[in-house]
RODO-2510 file (C-alpha; in nm, 4 decimals, decimal comma):
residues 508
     n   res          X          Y          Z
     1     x     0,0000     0,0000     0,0000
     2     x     0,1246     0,3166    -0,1075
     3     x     0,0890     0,7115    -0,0693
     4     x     0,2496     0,9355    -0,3100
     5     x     0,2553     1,3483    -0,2143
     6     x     0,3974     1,5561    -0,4675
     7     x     0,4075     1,9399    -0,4435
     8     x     0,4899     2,1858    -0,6880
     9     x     0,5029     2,5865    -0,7444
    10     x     0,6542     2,7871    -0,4721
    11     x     0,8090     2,7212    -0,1565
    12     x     0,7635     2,2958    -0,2369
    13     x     1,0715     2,2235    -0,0507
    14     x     0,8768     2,3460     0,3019
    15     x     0,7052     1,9685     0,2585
    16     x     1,0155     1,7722     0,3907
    17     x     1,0409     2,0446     0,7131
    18     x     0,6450     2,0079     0,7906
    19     x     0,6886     1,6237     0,7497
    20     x     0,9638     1,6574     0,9765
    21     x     1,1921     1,4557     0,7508
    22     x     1,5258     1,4872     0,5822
    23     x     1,5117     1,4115     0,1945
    24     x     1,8588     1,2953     0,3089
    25     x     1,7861     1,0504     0,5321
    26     x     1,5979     0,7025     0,4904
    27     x     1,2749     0,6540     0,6519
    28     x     1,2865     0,2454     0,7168
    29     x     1,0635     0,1112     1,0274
    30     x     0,8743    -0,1742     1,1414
    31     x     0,6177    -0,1140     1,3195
    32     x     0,2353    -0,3120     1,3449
    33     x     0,4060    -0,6300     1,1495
    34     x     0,5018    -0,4366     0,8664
    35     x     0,7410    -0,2590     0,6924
    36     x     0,7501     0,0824     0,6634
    37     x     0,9445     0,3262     0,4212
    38     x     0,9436     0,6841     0,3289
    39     x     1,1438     0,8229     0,0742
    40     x     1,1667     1,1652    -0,1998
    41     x     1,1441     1,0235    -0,5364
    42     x     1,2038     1,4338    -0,6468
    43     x     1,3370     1,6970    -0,4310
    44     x     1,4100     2,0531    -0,5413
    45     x     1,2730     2,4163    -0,4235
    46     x     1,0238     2,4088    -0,6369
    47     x     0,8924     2,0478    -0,6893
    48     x     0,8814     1,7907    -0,4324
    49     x     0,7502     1,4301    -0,4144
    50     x     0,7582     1,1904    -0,1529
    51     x     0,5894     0,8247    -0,1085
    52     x     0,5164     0,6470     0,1654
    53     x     0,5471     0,2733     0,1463
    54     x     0,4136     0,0237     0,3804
    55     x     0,4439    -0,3975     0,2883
    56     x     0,2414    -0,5878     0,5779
    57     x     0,3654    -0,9048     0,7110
    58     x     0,0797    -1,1678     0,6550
    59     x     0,2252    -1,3906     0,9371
    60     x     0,2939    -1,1633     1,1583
    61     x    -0,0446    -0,9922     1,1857
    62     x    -0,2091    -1,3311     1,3064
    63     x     0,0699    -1,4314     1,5198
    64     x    -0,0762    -1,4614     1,8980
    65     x    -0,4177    -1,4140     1,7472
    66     x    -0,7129    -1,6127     1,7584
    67     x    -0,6874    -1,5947     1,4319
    68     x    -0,3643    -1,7464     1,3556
    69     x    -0,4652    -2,1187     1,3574
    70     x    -0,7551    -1,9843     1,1013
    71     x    -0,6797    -2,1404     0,7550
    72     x    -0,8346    -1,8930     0,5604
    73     x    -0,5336    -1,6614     0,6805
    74     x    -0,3772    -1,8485     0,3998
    75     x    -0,5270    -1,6997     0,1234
    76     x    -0,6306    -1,3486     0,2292
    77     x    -0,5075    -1,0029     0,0632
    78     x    -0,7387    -0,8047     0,2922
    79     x    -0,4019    -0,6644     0,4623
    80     x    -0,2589    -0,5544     0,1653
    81     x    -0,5119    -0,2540     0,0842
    82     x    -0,4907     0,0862     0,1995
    83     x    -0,7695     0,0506     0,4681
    84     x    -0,7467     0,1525     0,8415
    85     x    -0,4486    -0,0019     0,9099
    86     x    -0,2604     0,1865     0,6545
    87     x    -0,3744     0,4983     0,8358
    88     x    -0,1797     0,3766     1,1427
    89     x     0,1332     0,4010     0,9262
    90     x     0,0451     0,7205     0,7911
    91     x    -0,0025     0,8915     1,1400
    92     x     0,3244     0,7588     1,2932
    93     x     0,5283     0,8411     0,9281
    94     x     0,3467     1,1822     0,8866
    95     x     0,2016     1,2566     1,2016
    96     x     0,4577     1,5971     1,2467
    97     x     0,2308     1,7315     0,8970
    98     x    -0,1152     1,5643     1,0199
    99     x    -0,1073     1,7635     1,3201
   100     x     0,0291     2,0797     1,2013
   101     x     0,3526     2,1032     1,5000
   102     x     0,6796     2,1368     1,3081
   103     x     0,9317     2,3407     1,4131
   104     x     0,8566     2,6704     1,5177
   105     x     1,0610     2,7892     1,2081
   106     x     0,7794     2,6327     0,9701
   107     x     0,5029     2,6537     1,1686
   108     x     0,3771     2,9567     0,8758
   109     x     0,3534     2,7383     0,6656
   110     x     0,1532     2,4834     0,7945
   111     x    -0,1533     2,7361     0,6491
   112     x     0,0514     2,7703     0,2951
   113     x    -0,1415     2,6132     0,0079
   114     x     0,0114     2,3780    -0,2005
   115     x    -0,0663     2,2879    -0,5242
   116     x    -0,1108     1,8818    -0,4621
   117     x    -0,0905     1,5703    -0,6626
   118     x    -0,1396     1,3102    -0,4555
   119     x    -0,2328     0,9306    -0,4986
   120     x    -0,2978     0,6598    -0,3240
   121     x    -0,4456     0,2904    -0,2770
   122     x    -0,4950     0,0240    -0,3655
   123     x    -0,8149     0,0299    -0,2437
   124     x    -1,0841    -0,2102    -0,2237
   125     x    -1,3833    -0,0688    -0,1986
   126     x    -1,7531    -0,1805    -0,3286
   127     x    -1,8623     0,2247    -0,3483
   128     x    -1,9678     0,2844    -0,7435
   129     x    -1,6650     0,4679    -0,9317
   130     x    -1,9316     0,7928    -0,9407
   131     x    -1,9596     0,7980    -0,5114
   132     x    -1,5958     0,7800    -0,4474
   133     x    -1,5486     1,1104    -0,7441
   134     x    -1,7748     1,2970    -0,5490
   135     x    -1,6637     1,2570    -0,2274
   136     x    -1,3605     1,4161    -0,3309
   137     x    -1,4727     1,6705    -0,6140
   138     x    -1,6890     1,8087    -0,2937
   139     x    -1,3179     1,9035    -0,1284
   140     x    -1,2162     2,0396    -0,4344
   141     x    -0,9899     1,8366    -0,5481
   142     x    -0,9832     1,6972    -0,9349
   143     x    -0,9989     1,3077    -0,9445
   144     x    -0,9094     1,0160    -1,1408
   145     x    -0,9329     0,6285    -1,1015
   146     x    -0,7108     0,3643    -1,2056
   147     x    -0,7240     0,0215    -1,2488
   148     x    -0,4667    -0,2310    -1,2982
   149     x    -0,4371    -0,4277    -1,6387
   150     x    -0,4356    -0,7925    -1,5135
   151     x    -0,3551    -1,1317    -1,7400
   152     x    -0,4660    -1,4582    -1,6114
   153     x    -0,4340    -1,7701    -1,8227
   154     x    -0,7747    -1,8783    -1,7683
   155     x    -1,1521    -1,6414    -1,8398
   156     x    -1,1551    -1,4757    -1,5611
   157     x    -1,1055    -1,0687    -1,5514
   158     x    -0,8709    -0,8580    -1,7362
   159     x    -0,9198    -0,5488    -1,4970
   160     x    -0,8509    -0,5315    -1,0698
   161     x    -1,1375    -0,4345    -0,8915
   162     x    -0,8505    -0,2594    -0,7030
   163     x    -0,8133     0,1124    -0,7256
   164     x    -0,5385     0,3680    -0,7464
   165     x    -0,7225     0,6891    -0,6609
   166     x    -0,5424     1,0422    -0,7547
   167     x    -0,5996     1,3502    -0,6546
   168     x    -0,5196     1,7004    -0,7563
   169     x    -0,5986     2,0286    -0,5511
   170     x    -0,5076     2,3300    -0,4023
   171     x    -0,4444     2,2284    -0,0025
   172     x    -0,2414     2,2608     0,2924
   173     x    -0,0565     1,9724     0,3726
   174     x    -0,1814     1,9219     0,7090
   175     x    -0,5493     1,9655     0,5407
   176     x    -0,5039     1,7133     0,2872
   177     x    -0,3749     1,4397     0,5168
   178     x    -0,6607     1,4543     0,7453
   179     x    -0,8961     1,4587     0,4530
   180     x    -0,7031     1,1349     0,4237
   181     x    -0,7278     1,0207     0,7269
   182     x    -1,0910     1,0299     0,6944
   183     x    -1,1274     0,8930     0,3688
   184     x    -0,9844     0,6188     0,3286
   185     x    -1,1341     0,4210     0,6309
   186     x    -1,4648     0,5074     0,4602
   187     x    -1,3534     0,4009     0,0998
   188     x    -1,2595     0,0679     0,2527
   189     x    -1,4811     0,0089     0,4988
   190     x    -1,2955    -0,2277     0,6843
   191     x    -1,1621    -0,1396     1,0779
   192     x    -0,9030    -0,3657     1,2413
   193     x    -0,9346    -0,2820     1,5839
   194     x    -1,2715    -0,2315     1,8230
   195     x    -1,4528     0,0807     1,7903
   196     x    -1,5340     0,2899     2,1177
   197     x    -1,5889     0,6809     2,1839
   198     x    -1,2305     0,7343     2,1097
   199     x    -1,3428     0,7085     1,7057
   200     x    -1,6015     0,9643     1,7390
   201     x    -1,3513     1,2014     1,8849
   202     x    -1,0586     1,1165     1,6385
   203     x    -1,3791     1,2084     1,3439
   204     x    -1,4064     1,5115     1,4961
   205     x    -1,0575     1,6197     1,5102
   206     x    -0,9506     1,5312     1,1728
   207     x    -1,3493     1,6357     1,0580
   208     x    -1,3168     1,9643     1,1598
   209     x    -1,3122     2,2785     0,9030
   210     x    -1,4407     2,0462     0,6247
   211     x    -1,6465     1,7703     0,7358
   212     x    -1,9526     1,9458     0,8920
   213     x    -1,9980     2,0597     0,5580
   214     x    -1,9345     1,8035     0,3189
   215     x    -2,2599     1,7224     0,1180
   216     x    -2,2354     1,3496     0,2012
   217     x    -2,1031     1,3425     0,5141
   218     x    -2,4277     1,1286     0,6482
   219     x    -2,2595     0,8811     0,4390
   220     x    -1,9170     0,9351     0,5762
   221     x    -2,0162     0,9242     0,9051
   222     x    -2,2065     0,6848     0,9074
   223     x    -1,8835     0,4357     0,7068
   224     x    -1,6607     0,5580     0,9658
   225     x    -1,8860     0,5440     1,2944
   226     x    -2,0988     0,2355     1,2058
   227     x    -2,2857     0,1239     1,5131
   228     x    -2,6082     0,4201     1,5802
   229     x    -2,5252     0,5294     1,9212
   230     x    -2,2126     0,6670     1,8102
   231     x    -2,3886     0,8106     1,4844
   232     x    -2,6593     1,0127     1,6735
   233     x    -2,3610     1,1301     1,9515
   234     x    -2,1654     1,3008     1,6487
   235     x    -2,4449     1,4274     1,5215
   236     x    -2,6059     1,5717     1,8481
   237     x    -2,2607     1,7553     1,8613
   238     x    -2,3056     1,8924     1,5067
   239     x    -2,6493     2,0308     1,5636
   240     x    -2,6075     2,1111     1,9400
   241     x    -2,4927     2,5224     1,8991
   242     x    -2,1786     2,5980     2,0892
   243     x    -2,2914     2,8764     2,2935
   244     x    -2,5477     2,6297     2,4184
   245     x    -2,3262     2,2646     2,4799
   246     x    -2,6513     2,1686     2,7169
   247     x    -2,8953     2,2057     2,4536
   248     x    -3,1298     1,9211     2,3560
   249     x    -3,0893     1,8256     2,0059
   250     x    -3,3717     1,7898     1,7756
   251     x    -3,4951     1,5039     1,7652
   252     x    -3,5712     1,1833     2,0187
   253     x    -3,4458     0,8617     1,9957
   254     x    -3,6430     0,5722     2,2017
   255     x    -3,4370     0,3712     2,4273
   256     x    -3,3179     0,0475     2,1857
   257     x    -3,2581    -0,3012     2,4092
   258     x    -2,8508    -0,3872     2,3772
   259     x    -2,9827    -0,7457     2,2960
   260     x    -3,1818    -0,6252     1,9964
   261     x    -2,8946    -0,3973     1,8823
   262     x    -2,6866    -0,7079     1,8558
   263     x    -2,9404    -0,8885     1,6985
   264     x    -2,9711    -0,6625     1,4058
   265     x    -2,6337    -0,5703     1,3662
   266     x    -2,5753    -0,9684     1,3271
   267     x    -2,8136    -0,9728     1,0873
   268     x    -2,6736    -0,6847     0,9002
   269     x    -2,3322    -0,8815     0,8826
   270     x    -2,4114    -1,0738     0,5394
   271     x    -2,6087    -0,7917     0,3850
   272     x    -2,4996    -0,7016     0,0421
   273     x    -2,5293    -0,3399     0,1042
   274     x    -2,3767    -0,1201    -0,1589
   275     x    -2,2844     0,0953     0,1058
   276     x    -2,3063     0,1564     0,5291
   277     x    -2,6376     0,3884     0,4671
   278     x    -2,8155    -0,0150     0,3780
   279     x    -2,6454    -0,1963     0,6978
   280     x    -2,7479     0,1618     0,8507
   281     x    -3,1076     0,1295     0,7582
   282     x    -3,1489    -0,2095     0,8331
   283     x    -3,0235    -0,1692     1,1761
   284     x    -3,3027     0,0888     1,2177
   285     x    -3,5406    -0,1452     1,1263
   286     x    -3,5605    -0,3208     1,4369
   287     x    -3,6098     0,0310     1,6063
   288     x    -3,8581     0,2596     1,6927
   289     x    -3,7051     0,5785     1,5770
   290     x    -3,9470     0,8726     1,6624
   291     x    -3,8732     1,2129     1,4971
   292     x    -4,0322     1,4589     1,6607
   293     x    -4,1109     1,8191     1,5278
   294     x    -4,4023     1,9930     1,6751
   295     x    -4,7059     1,7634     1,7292
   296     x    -4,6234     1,5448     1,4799
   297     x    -4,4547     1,2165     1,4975
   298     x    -4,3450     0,9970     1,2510
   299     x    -4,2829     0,6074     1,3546
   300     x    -4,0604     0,3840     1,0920
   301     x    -4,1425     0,0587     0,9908
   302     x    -3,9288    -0,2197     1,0733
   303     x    -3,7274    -0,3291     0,7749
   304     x    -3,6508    -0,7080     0,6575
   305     x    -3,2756    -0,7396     0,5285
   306     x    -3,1794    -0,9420     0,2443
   307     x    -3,0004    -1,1756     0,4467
   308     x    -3,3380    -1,1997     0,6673
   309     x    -3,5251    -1,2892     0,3410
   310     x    -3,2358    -1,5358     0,2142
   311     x    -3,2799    -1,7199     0,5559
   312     x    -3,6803    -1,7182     0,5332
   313     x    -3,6679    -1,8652     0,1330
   314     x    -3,4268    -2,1649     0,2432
   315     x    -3,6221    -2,2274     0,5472
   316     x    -3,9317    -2,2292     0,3901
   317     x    -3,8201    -2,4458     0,1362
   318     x    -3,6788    -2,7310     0,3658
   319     x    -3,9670    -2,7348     0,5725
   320     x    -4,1416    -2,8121     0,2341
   321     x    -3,9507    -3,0894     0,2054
   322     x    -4,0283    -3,4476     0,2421
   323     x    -3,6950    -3,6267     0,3129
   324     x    -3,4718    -3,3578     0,5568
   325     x    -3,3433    -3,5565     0,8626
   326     x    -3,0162    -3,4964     0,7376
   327     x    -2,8666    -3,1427     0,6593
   328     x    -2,5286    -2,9727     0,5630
   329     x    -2,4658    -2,6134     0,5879
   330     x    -2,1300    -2,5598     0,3831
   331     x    -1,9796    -2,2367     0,4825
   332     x    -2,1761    -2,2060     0,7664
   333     x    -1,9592    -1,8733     0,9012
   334     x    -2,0698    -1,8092     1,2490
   335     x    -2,3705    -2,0367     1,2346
   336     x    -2,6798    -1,7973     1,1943
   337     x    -2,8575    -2,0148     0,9704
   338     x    -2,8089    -2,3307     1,1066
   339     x    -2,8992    -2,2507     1,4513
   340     x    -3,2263    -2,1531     1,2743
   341     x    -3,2561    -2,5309     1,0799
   342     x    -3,2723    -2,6965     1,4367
   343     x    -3,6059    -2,5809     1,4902
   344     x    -3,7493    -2,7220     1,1841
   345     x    -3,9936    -3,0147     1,2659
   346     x    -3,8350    -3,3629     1,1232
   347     x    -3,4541    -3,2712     1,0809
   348     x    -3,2749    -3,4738     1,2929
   349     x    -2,9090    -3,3695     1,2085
   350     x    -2,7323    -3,0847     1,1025
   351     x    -2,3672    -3,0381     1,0218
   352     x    -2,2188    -2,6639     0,9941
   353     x    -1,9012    -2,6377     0,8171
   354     x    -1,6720    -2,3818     0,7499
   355     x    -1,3160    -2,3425     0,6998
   356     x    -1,2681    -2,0430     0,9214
   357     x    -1,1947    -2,1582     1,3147
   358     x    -1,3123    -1,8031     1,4223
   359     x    -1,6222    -1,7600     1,2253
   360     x    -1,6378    -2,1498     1,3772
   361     x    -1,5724    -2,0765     1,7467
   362     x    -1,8412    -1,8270     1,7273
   363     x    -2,0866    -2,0430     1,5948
   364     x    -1,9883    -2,2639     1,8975
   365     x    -2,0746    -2,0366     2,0967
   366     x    -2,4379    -1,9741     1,9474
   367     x    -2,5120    -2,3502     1,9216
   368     x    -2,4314    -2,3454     2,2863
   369     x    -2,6772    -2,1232     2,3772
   370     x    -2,9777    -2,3454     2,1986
   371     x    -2,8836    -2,5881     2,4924
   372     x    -3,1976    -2,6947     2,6631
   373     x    -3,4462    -2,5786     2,4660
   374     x    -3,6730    -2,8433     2,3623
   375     x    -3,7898    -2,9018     2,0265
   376     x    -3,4392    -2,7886     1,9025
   377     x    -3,1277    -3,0037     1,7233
   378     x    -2,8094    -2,8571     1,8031
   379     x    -2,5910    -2,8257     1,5324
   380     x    -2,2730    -2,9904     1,5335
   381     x    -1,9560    -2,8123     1,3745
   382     x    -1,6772    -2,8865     1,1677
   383     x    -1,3477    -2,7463     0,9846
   384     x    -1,4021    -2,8135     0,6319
   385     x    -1,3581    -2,6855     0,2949
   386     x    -1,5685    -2,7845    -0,0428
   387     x    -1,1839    -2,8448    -0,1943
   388     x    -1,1449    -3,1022     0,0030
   389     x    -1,4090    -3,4538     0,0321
   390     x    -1,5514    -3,5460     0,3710
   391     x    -1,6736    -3,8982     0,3381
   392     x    -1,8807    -3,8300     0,6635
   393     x    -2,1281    -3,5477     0,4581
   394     x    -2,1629    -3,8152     0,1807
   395     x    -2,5366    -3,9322     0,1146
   396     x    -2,7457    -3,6406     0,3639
   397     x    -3,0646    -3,5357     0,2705
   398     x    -3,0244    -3,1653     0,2251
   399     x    -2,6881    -2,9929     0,1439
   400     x    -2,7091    -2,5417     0,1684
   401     x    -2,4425    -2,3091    -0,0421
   402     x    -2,5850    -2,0042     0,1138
   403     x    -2,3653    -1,6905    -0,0803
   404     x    -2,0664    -1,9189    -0,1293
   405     x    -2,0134    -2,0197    -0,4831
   406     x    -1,9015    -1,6411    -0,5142
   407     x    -1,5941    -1,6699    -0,3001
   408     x    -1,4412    -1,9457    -0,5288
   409     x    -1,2610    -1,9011    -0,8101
   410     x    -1,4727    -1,9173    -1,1187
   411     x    -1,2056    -2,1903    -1,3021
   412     x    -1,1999    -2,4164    -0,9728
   413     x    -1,6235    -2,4131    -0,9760
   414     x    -1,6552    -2,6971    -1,1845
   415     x    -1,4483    -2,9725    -0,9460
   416     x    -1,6264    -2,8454    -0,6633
   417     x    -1,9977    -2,8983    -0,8069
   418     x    -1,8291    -3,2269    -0,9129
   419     x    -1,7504    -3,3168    -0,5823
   420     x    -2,0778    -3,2347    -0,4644
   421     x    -2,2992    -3,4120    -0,7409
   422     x    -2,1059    -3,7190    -0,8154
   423     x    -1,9586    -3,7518    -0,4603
   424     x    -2,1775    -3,6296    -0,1827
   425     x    -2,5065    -3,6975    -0,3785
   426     x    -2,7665    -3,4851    -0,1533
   427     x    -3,1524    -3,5645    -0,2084
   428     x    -3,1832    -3,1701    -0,2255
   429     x    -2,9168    -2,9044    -0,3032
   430     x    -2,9831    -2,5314    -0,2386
   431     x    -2,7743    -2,2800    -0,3805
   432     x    -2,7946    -1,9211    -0,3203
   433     x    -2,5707    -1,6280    -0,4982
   434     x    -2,5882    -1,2475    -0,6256
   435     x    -2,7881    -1,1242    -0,9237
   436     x    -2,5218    -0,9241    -1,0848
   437     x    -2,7698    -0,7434    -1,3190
   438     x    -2,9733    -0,6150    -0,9695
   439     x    -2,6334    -0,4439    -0,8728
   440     x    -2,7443    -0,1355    -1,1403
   441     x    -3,0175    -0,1256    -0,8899
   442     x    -2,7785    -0,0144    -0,6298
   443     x    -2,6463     0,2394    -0,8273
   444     x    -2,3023     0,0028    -0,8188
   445     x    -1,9983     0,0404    -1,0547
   446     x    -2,0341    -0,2130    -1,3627
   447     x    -1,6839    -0,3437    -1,2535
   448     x    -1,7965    -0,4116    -0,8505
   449     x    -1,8881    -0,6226    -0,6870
   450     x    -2,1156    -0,6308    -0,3534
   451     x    -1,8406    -0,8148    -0,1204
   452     x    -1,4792    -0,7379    -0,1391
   453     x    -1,4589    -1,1269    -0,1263
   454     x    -1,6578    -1,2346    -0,4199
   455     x    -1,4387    -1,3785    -0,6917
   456     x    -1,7720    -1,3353    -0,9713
   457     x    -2,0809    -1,2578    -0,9692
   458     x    -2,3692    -1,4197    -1,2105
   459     x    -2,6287    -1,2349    -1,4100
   460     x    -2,9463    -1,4213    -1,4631
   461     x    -2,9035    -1,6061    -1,7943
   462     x    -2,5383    -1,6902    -1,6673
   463     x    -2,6669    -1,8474    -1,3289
   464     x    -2,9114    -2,0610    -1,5473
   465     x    -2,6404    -2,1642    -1,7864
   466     x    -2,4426    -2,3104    -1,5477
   467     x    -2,7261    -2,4588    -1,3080
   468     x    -2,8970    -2,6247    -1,5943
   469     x    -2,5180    -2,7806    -1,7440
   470     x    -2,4885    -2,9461    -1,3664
   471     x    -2,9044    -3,0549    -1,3899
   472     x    -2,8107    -3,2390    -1,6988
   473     x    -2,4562    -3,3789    -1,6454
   474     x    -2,5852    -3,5253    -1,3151
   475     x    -2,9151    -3,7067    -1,2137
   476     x    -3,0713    -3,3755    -1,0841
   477     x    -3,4227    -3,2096    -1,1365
   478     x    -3,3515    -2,8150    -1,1620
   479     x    -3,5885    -2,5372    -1,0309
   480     x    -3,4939    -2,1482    -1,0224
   481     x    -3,5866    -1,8919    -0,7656
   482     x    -3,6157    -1,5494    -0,6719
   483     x    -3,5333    -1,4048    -0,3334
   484     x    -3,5916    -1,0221    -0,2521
   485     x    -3,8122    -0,6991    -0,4205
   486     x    -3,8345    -0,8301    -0,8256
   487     x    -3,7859    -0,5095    -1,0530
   488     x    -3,8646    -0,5595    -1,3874
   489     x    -3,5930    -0,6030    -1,6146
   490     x    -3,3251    -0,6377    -1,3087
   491     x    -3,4929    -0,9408    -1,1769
   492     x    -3,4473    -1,0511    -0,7821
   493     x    -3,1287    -0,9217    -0,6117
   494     x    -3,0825    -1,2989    -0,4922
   495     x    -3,1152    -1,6011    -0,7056
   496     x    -3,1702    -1,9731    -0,6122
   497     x    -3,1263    -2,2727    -0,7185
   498     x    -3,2823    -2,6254    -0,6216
   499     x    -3,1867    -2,9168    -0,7300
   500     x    -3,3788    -3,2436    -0,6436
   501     x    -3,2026    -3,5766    -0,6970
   502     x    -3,4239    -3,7793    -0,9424
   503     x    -3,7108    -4,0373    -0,7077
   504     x    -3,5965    -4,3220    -0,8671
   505     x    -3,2059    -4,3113    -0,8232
   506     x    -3,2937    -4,2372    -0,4371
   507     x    -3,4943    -4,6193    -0,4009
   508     x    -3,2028    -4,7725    -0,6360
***
């Protein structure tokens, strides 16, 4: 991950003596398992550039974790985006400029505008191409996106969904970097540590002069903040006037149970939300909100997440099943659905798997809790993987893909759905995955996709293709489904798939 300041015009040389270091003198630490570098590229009174380059250690960011046992560690480039942990770099490398204290020599010029060109990424981020131009347009700044050419020697993609952002703007240095600062958490939308009060008042501090004003900055707070208490705190303060800190804001928010906050965020987790106003609004659907102005009081309705309606189609349709003593949930994550598949009358068994041992231990720990409640079959888990074949899952009645065809590689599909027809041999296979053409619907980028995970995503006539191949190549009845609001000519933002082995190879 990489950020590239360069400064031209008058007085450019002042960057190195506001960043506090010596175009001289090597930058080279390690610090939060990974290398970090800082170095001019071009210094001279008029032009400067300077990039900062961090390159995470994979192994050492799990190391002592609870994570590092967790397979999936194996094959994830989450750490190698410009997200909030790239911010940590940036405010021990730069954090003399970020918080305007050089010298007392250069402190005048910690107010000098610069004329900027900076860029920096990758980033991962499922905002449309149009969202993440305005966001910074707004500031003032012009902006361009750039994608990497890629070649792979199988059909897969020829451009990243990674992007190089630039920027180019009149700023001061110290203005620009907390613009940064604030940005590219948002863009990413990815935190690596817990979130407590101390985020609202780092928003505010690195906010202030530019945020309060921003057109979108429900959006950005909202990205950064995440969870509604500290949402409605930040803006109380924004609404509360100064001369009056005591004043009441408003607007009244009833008193939400912690129990059903969790609840909702949990179910928010696996929304495909094109961005944190969705897992915002869903959240708020569990709530009473009450805006009050005058005599008049508006009450929302409580909302139903896609996830929630994914979970009620599957259900729905195993109940309707005949033969279901016997159930697999393949990439179970943390178990939400399959704690739900013990209370259907008639199942007898039901086997979560997933290859992450923390998404696993968590499901654990909500199986647990189902513990003497009648009526109820506790699900037993296990580490597994659809790459490799569990003799013990052969044969069950029901096998679930709930959103996980997505997350493997297109070219390594085909052994997998071997595996699972010619091997396993469940009466009833249900697969669920995204409608690619219902992303326009979300005002997404063409090139996005709705989890930073998902290796493709299938439009309609694609999803049938390929479902109706498997039907025929193995003894399997086919039916399609739609979960979610239809809209014509977009179709269902969910599509399933059912597939019934044929009556009369189950009594041969």
């Amino acid at each position: 991950m990489f950020l590239t300041i360069k400064a031209t015009g008058e007085g450019a040389g002042m960057i190195s003596h506001l960043l506090a270091k010596n175009p001289n003198n090597l930058y080279d630490r390690h610090e939060k398992e990974a290398r970090v570098r800082l170095v001019y590229t071009i210094f001279t009174p008029s032009e400067v550039e300077v990039v900062l380059f961090a390159t995470p250690d994979p192994v050492e960011l799990v190391k002592g974790s609870p994570s590092s046992y967790d397979i999936t560690q194996y094959i994830n480039d989450r750490e190698f985006v410009a997200s909030s942990l790239f911010c940590s770099y940036i405010r021990s490398a730069l954090g003399t400029a970020l918080n305007g204290k050089p010298k007392e020599d250069y402190k005048p010029w910690v107010s000098h505008l610069f004329e900027l060109d900076i860029s920096f990424g990758p980033i991962a981020s499922r905002l449309s191409d149009h969202v993440v131009e305005e966001l910074f347009t707004t500031l003032g700044y012009e902006v361009a996106l750039e994608r990497g050419e890629i070649s792979y020697n199988f059909d897969l993609k020829s451009k990243s969904t990674a992007r190089t952002i630039r920027l180019r703007g009149q700023k001061t240095l110290q203005q620009a970097l907390r613009q940064l600062f604030v940005m590219i958490p948002i863009l990413d939308d990815y935190k690596h540590y817990f979130m407590g009060e101390d985020e609202l008042d780092k928003i505010k501090r690195y906010g202030e002069g530019w945020l309060e004003s921003h057109p979108m900055r429900g959006l950005i707070v909202k990205r950064a903040l995440r969870f509604s208490h500290l949402i409605e705190q930040f803006e109380r303060s924004m609404t509360t006037p100064k001369n009056f800190p005591d004043a009441a804001p408003s607007f009244v928010v009833e008193a939400v149970e912690v129990a059903e906050v969790v609840e909702a965020l949990e179910a928010v987790e696996a929304v495909e939300a094109i961005d944190a106003i969705d897992a915002i609004d869903a959240i708020d659907g569990v709530k009473a909100v009450k805006a009050v102005d005058g005599n008049e009081t508006e009450r929302k309705q409580p909302k139903v997440s896609l996830n929630e309606l994914r979970y009620q189609a599957i259900l729905r349709e195993i109940g309707a099943l005949q033969d279901k003593r016997t159930i697999v949930d393949f990439g179970s994550g943390e178990g939400k659905l399959a704690a739900r598949l013990g209370w259907i009358p008639g199942v007898e068994e039901i086997l979560a798997v997933e290859p992450s041992s923390v998404a696993q231990i968590r499901g654990m720990a909500r199986f647990k809790k189902l513990e003497g409640h009648q009526g109820v079959v506790i699900p037993k888990s296990l580490i597994g993987s659809l790459f490799y074949f569990d003799e013990s899952l052969r044969g069950k009645n029901v096998m679930i893909l709930c959103e996980v065809i997505e997350h493997i590689d297109a070219h390594r599909l085909e052994r997998v759905m071997e595996t699972i027809f010619a091997e396993y041999r469940p009466g009833t296979l249900l697969i669920t995955t995204p409608n690619r053409e219902y992303n326009q619907v979300y005002e997404m980028d063409p090139a996005d996709m709705r989890h930073s995970d998902h290796r493709f995503e299938w439009a309609r006539e694609q999803f049938q293709y390929w479902c109706g191949k498997w039907a025929e190549l193995y003894p399997y009845s086919l039916e399609l489904k739609g979960i979610g609001e239809a809209i014509e000519g977009f179709g269902h933002p969910t599509q399933m798939a059912v597939f019934a082995r044929r009556e009369e190879l189950k009594k041969a």
